[in-house]
Every structure is written in C-alpha cells, then in structure tokens.
C-alpha positions as CSV (number, residue, x, y, z in Angstrom):
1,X,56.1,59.3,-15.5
2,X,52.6,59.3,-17.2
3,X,51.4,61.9,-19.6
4,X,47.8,63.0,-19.7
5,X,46.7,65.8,-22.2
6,X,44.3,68.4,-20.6
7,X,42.4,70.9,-22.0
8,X,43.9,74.2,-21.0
9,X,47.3,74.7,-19.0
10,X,47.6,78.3,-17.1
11,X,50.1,79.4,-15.1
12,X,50.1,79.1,-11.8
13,X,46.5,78.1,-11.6
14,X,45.9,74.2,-10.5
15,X,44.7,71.5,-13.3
16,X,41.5,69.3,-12.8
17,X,41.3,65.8,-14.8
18,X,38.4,63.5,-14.3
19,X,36.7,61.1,-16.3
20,X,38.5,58.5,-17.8
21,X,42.2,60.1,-16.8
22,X,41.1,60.2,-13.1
23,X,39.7,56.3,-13.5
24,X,42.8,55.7,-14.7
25,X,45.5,57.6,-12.2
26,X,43.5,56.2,-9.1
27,X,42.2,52.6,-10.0
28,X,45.1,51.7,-12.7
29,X,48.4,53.5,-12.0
30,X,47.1,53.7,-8.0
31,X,48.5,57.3,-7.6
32,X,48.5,59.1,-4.6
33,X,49.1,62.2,-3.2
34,X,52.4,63.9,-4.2
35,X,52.9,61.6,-7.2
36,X,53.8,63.4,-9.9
37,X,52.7,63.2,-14.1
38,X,53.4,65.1,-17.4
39,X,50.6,67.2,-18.4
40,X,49.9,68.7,-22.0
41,X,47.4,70.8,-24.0
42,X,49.0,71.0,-27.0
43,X,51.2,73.4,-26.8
44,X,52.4,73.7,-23.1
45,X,54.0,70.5,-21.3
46,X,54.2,70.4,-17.5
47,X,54.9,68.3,-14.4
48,X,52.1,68.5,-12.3
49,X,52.3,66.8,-8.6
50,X,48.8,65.6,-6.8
51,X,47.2,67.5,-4.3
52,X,44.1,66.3,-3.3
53,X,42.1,63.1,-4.7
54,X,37.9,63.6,-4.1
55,X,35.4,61.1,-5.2
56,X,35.4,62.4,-8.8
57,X,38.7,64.7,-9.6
58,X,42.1,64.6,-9.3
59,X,43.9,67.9,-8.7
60,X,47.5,68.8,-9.5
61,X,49.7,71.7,-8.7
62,X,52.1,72.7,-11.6
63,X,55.5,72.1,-10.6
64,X,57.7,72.8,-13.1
65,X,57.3,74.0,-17.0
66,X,58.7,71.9,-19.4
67,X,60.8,72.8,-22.7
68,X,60.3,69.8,-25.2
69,X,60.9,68.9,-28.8
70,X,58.8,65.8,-29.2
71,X,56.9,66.7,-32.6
72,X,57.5,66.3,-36.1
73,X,59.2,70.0,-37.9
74,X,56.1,69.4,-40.6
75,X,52.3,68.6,-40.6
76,X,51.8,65.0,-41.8
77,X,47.9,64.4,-42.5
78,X,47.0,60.2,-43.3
79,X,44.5,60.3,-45.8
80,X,43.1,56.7,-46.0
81,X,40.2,55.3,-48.1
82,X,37.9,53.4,-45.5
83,X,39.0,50.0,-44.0
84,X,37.5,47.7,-41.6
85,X,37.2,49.0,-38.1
86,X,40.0,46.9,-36.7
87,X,42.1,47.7,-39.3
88,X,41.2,51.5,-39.0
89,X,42.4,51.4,-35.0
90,X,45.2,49.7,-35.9
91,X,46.2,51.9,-37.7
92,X,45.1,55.1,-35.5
93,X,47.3,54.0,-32.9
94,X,50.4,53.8,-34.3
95,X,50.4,56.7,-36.9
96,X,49.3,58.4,-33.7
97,X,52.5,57.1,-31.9
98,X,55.4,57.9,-34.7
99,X,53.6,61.5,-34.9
100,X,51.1,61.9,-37.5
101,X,48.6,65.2,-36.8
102,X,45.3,64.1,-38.5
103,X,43.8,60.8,-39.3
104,X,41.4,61.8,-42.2
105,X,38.8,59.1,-43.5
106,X,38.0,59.1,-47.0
107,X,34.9,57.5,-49.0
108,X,36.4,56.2,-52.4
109,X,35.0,53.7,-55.0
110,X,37.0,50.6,-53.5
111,X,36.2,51.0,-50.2
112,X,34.5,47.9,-48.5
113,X,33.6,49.4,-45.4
114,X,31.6,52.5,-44.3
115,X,30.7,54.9,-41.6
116,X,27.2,54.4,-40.3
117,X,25.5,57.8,-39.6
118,X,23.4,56.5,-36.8
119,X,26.9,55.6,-35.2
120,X,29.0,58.2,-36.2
121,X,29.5,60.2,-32.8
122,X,30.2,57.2,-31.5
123,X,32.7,56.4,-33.7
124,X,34.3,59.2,-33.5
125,X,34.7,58.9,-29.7
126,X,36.2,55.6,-29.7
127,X,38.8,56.5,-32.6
128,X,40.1,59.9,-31.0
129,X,40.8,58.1,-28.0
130,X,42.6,55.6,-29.2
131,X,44.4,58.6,-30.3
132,X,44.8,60.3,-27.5
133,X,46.4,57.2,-25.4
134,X,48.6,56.4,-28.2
135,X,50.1,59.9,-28.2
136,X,50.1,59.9,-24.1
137,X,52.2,56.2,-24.4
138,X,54.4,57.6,-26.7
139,X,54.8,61.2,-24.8
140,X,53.6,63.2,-27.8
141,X,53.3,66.9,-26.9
142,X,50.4,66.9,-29.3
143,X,47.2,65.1,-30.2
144,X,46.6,63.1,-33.4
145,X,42.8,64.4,-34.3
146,X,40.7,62.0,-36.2
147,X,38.4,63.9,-38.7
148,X,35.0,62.9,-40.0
149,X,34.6,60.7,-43.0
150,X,34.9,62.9,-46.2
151,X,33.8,61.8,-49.8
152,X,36.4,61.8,-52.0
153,X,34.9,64.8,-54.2
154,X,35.4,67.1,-51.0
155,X,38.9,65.7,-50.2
156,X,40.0,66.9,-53.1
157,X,38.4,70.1,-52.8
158,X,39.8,70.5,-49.5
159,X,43.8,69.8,-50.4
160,X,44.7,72.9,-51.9
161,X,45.3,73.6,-48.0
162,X,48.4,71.5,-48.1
163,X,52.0,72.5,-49.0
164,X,52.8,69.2,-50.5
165,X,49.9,66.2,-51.9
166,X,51.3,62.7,-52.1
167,X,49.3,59.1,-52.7
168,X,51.3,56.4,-52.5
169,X,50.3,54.0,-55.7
170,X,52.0,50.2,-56.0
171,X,52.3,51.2,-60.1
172,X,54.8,54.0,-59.8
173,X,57.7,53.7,-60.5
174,X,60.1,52.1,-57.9
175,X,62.7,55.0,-58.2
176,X,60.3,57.5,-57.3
177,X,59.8,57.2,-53.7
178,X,59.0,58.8,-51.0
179,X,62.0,59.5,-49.7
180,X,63.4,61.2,-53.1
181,X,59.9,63.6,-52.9
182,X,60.8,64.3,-49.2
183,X,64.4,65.4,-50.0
184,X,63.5,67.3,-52.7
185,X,61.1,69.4,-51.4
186,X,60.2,72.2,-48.7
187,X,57.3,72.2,-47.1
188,X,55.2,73.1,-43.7
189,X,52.5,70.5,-44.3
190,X,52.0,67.3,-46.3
191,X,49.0,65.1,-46.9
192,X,49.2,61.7,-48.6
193,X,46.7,59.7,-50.0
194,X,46.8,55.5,-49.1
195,X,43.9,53.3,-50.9
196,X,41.7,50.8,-49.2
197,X,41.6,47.3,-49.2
198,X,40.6,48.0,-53.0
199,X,43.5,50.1,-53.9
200,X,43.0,52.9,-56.2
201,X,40.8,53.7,-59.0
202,X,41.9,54.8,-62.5
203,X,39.6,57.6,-62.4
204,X,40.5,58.1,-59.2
205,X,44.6,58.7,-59.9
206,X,43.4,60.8,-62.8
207,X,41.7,63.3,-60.9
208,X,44.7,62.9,-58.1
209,X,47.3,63.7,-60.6
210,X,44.6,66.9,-61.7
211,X,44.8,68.3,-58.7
212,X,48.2,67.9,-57.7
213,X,48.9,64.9,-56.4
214,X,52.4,63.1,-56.5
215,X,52.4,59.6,-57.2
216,X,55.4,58.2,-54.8
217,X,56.3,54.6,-54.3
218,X,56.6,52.9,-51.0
219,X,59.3,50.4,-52.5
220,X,59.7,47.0,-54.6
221,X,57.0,45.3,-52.4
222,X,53.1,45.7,-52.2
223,X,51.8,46.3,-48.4
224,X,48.6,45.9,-46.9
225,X,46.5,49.2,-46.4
226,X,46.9,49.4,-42.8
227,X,50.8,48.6,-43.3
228,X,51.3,51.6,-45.7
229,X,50.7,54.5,-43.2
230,X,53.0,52.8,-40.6
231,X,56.0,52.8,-43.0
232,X,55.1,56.6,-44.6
233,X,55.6,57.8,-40.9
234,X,58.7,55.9,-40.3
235,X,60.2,57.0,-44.0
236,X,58.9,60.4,-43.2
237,X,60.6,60.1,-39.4
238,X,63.9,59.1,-40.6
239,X,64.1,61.8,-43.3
240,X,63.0,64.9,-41.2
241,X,63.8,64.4,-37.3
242,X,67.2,65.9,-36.9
C-alpha cells in the first residue's frame, strides 16, 4: 500500500489530503473508492480507506490503528557543509530513506556552493519534499526535516543540544571509527559533521575538537561528500536496529 504523511491523525474523525498527495492518489496511483493507504503524522500510523473523491480532496475513513517500529532507537542529525544542488538532493533522499531525522546545511570555508536568499523558500520547498516522498517510499513513520542554512559559527553554538558530536575527517585514524564510537557510547541523539566538496578546514577541526566534536573515520578509503552520509546511516543502521 502507499503511505502519505498528514498533518494531524484523530480518532475517529475522517482525514482530508489534497494538493500534491491528492494529484498523486487520483492521476498517478488511479485510486478509487474503497482503496485503502497508510497514513502518518508522525507519531500515529493508520490505514485509512477512500470514501469520497471531489474535484480537489480525497477523503478517507480510518480503518484500523497501526502499531509500528519503523524508526531509528536514536536521533541522527546530517550536518553537511554546502554542496551543489544535485548533490544536496541526492543526498536528502536517501539519508531520508535509511532514517536520518534532520538534514542541516552548513556554511563552512570550503564550501563551493551557496543558498541564495532571494530563493531560499523555494528551496526549502523543493528539499523537504524530496524528503517527504523519500520517507513515504521507504514507509518511515516519521519525516526527515530539512533546516535552513546555518553559518558554521551558529552550528557550533547550537550542538551543545546533542548527546553525542561526531565529524567524520579522512585524517583520523583508521582504527577510530564510527562503529567503535557507536559501541562505546549511549546516547538519545547524535549529530555528525561531513565536509563539502572542500573537506575540512584546519581551523575549522580545531574549533570542532573545542567544542566537542569526535573525530571518527569512515574507513581506509576517501568518499565523495554526498557518499559519506549514505554510509554513516548504513554504519549507524547496522549497529543500532535490533
């Protein structure tokens, strides 16, 4: 079945979706009435069946509430210096789809690509949905949430919020990787730290390492920036999913 994430699941009360979910249950899947779909807001999963199709909504009963384990058992925020915007999407979608929960942008000294103000909502847009149908496809029970561009000088204000602070740095030491951190600590929430196309700075690492970060390495072999994330959430999959 399809999954659609809503933005509000009550009891016993029917759910609306229109927009670009109702484009694509009547003119791409061809539902009809009585088909049913998996619905999600985050934190309740249902099967809703159709009721009624009008020019604009699709309505759905809720027939049956769901019990499912489909997240990670920790917070994993990407933190990613700012790539191209192919590269970015790329990326989105399939940190998105092996269960990341925040995408964060950040502006660092090696970065050869930016966020345009004058474009930034619509940015934005583009990148959470990408999001969005990435976690619908692979029947995530929660979004993946894109954040604004942040300057590095904020980011590392902002990571005291995190249990554990990672950046994964091709100069580290081979035998301290990710997977030795992982087993070796406990933790609700991590955030790790990938370089742009650019890598890393020296004074950059240095005021990483002042704050708390962890330099891990991600094995013998350099990867591209947009290849780095993929293999943190498969490392971090494989070491935490029961």
């Amino acid at each position: 079945m399809q999954r659609y994430f809503v933005e509000k699941i009550i009891e016993n009360q029917n759910i609306t979706i229109s927009n670009d979910d109702y484009y694509h249950i009547t003119k791409v899947m061809r539902m009809k009435q009585g088909d049913n779909v998996y619905l999600c807001d985050g934190n309740i999963s249902v099967v809703g069946s159709i009721i009624e199709i009008t020019k604009n909504e699709v309505i759905l009963e809720i027939k049956e509430k769901l019990n499912e384990k489909k997240e990670l058992p920790v917070s994993v925020t990407i933190a990613h210096g700012i790539i191209r915007k192919e590269k970015m999407e790329e990326t989105i979608e399939k940190v998105s789809a092996l269960g990341a929960s925040i995408y964060q942008p950040v502006e660092m000294e090696r970065c050869n690509a930016k966020f345009h103000d004058d474009k930034l909502d619509k940015k934005m847009i583009r990148l959470n949905k990408i999001a969005k149908e990435a976690c619908e496809q692979s029947h995530r029970t929660a979004l993946l949430k894109v954040l604004n561009p942040i300057s590095f000088k904020n980011f590392l204000k902002e990571s005291s919020k995190y249990d554990l602070l990672l950046v994964a740095y091709e100069n580290t030491n081979p035998e301290e990787t990710l997977k030795k951190v992982l087993q070796n600590n406990k933790y609700n929430s991590i955030c790790i730290l990938i370089g742009p196309e650019g890598g890393i700075s020296e004074k950059e690492l240095s005021l990483l390492g002042e704050t708390g970060f962890i330099k891990v390495s991600l094995g013998t072999r350099i990867l591209r920036t947009e290849l780095a994330p993929v293999y943190i959430m498969s490392v971090i999959g494989y070491e935490l999913e029961a």
